[in-house]
N, C-alpha and C positions, 0 to 999 in steps of 0.2 A: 901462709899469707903474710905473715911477720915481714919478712923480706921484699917484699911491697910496699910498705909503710915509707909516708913519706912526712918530712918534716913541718911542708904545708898543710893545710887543709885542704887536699886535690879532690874535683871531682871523679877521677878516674883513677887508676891504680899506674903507676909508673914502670914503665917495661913489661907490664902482664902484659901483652900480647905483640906478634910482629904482622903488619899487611903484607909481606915479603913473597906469602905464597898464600892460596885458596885455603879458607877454613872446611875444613873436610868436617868434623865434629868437634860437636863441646858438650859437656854435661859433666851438672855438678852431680857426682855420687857418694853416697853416706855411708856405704861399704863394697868391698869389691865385688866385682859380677864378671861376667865372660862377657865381651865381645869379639866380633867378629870382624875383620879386616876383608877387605876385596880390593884387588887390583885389576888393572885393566886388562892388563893377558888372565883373567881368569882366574887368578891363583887365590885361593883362600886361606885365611891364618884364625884360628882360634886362639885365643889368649884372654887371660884374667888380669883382671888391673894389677893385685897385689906384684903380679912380676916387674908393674912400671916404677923404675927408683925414681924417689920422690930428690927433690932438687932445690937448693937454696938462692939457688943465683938467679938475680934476675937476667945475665946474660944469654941464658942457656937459651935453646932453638929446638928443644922438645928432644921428647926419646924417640928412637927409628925402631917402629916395631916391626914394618913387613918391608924389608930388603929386596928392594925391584929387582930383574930381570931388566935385560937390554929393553927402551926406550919405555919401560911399564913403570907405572903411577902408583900410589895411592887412588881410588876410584872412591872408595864408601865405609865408613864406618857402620855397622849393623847391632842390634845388641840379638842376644840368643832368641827372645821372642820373635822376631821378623825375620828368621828364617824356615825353613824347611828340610833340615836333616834327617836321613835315615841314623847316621852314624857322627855325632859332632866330634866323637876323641881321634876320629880318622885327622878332623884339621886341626887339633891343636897341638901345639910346638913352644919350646920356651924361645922369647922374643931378644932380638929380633930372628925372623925367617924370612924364607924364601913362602912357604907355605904350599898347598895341593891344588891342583885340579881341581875341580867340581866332579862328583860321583854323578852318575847316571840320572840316579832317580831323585836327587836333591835340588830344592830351588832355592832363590833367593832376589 
């Protein structure tokens, strides 16, 4: 957050964020968890935060964790609880991926 800091007394944080594209998710976390990635072709990515490198610039445009497919999205960020896995290490991949399919018997 250091890297934010601004000379005035602003009410807002300078370059923390871009309107550039849809916020997909935010949440502040106080230690790393899994989440779970969905995109629009269906493809699912398991991943822990600790993989996302932390970053001092306020230029940067965020990490790419799930590597679309031809004209596929970003769709949902999810965390572990609000899914339905038989098998969750089946979707997780060190980031970025491509990510799986959805199994059978799994919801989300």
């Amino acid at each position: 957050m250091s890297s934010f800091k601004t000379k005035t007394q602003r009410k807002r944080l300078k370059n923390a964020y871009s309107n550039e594209n849809k916020l997909i998710f935010i949440e502040h976390i106080e230690s790393d968890i899994d989440l779970i990635a969905i995109s629009t072709s269906d493809k699912i990515l398991l991943f822990n935060t600790s993989d996302i490198s932390p970053t001092q610039s306020t230029k940067s445009w965020g990490v790419q964790v799930l590597r679309p497919k031809a004209n596929s999205k970003l769709k949902v960020i999810k965390k572990h609880s609000q899914v339905k896995f038989q098998d969750f290490e089946y979707y997780r991949k060190r980031i970025p991926a491509i990510g799986n399919y959805i199994l059978k018997d799994d919801e989300y």
